[in-house]
Residue, then its C-alpha position, 0 to 999 in steps of 0.5 A: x210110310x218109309x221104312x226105317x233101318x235099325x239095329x237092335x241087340x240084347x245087353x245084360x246091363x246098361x253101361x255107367x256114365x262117365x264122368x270128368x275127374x276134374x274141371x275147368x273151375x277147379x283152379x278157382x276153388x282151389x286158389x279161394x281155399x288155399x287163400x285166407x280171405x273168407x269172401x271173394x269176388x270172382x270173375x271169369x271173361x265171357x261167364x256171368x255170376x249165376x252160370x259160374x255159381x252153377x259150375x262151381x256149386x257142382x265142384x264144391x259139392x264134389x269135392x266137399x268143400x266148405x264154401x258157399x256162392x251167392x250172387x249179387x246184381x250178376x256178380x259171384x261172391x264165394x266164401x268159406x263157411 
């Protein structure tokens, strides 16, 4: 077996994780929530629905939101509850 070089020293505690103050997907949410229709129907070139639904679930929840997604064949939809 070949040895292996490794570097180890002790911490007192494990730095936290950063995270992004914002996305790329926060304009979208923003404009739905500063319009007065209560359902759209949303496209982004390149992204299909379920992956948006996923990024804009995680936004909505972070910002507390009251807005829903759903998908319908492959196409997001959001509206406000």
């Amino acid at each position: 077996m070949s040895e292996v070089e490794f570097d180890m020293k002790p911490v007192e505690k494990k730095p936290s994780r950063k995270y992004r103050k914002g996305s790329k997907y926060d304009v979208i949410l923003g404009a739905f929530m500063a319009g007065e229709d209560k359902l759209v129907r949303v496209t982004v070139e390149g992204k299909d629905g379920n992956y948006l639904r996923t990024q804009l679930n995680k936004r909505i929840e972070a910002k507390g939101l009251k807005a829903k997604t759903s998908v319908v064949n492959g196409v997001l939809y959001l509206e406000k509850s």
